[in-house]
N, C-alpha and C positions, 0 to 999 in steps of 0.2 A: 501122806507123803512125808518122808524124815529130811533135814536138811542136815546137810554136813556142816559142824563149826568152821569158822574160818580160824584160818590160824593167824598168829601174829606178824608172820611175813604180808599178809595177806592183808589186816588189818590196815598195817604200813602204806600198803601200796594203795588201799582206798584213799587213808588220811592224805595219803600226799596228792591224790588228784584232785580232793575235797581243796586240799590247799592253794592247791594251783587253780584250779577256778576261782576259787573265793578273789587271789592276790587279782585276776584278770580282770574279775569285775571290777574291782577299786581302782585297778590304774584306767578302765575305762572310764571311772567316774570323774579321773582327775582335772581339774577346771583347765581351759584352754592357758598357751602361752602366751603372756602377755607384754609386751618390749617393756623393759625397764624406766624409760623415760613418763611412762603411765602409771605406774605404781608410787604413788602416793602413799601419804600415814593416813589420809580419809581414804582411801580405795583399800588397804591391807585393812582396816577395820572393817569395812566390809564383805567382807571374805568369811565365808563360813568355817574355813580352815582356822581363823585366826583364835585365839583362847585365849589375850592378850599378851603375849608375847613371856608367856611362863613357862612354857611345854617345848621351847624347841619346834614351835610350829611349820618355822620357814625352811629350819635347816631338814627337815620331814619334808615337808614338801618337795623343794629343791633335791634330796634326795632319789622320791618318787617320782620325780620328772627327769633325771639319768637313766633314770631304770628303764622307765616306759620310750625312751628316747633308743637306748644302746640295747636295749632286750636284754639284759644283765643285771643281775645283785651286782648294790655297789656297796660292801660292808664296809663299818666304820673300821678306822687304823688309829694306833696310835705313832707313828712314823712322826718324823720330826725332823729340820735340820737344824741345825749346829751355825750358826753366822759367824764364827769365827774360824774354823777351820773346814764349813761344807762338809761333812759328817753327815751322814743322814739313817737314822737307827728309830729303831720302837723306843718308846720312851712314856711310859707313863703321868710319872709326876715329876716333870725336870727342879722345879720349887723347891724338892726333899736336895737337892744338891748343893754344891760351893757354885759350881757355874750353871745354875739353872736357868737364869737370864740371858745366858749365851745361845738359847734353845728355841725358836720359832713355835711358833701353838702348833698342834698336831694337824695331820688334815683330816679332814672329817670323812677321803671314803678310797676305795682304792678298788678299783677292776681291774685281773692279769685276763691274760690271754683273749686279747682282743683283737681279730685280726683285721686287719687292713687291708682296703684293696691291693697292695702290693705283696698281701700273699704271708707278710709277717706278723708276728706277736709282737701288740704290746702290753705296756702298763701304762696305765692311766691313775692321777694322784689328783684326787680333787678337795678344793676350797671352796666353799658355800658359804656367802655370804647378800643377805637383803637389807641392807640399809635405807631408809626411807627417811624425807626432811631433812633440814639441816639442823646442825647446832656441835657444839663440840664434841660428846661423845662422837657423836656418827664420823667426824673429821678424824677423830683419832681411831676410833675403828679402819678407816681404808687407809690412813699411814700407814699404819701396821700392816693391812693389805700390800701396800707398796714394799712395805721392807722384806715379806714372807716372798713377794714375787723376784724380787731382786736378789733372795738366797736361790733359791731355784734358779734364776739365770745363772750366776756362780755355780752354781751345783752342775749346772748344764756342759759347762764349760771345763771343768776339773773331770767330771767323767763321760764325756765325749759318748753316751747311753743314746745310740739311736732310737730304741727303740722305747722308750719312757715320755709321757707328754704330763705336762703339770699344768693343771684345769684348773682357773678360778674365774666361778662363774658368779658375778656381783647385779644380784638385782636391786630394783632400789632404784628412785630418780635422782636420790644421791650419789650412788654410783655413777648413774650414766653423766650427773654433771659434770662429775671429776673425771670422766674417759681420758680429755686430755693427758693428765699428770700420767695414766700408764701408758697410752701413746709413747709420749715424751719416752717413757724407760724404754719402752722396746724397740724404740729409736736410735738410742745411745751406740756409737759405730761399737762399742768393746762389745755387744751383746746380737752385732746382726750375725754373727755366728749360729746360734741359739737360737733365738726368738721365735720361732716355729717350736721350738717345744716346750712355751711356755704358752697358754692359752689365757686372753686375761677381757671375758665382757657375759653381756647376759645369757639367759638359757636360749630365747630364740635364736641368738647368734650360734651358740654352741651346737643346737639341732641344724644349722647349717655346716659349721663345720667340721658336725661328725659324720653328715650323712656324705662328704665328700669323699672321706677318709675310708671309712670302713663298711 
């Protein structure tokens, strides 16, 4: 019996199913969601995921729990705003500039055409962050949290973009302590305009409030 070679079209289209199973087992493997208020610096060490916090473990993870959450690649971006003028452009290394401090860190991931129960596309811009324990880094970690959220509301409001939502989803019992202080901003009357499409708590919230959505 002779068998026909496959060809490379054909190759492709194995590799890619190959791919896609492989990706389905993994996001099946992915450990459950856990509320923020429980994630400890002793509970993230014990996380098989964890590799001491040199590999980008969380922001991986966090990552792979959009995905499995939204059924969506959510690829890295290099997008940025501007705090000074609400700009919002790709931007690699703002640093190599005169006003590179004028620049917001990137966000770490961005899903288009997502539609929503209402039938529309959107875009989705997400911030990952797991802060765990207290102590000053981690305080100055979600400042900066707060100040990336407060251009986004700005940004919100300067281009009136219904259809764009800005995810920052902070795990971490650090996080959840500080809940208040972003309460507090998405409180502020200049920003109840807005505030719906700035999204700012943990992943199990956010699996609530996307399955609402979309």
């Amino acid at each position: 019996m002779t068998h026909t070679p496959l060809s490379h079209s054909h190759h492709a289209i194995i590799l890619d199913i190959l791919n896609k199973v492989i990706d389905n087992i993994a996001r099946e493997q992915l450990p459950l969601l856990v509320p923020s208020n429980l994630q400890t610096k002793d509970w993230r060490k014990e996380q098989p995921w964890w590799k001491g916090g040199k590999k980008n473990e969380c922001e991986l993870l966090q990552r792979m729990q959009v995905e499995q959450i939204t059924g969506k690649p959510c690829p890295k971006t290099t997008l940025r705003i501007n705090k000074r003028t609400f700009q919002m452009k790709e931007l690699s290394n703002p640093l190599t500039r005169s006003d590179g401090f004028d620049w917001t860190e990137d966000f770490d991931g961005e899903q288009k055409n997502c539609v929503g129960k209402n039938k529309l596309n959107y875009r989705l811009l997400y911030n990952f962050k797991m802060v765990c324990d207290a102590g000053g880094a981690q305080t100055r970690t979600l400042r900066e949290v707060h100040s990336f959220a407060e251009s986004q509301l700005q940004l919100s409001i300067r281009e009136n973009n219904e259809t764009t939502y800005f995810i920052n989803i902070l795990d971490g019992d650090q996080s959840h302590l500080r809940k208040t202080q972003f309460s507090h901003l998405l409180a502020l009357p200049e920003y109840a305009g807005v505030k719906e499409k700035v999204f700012i708590d943990d992943m199990c919230a956010f699996k609530s409030w996307y399955e609402t959505r979309f």
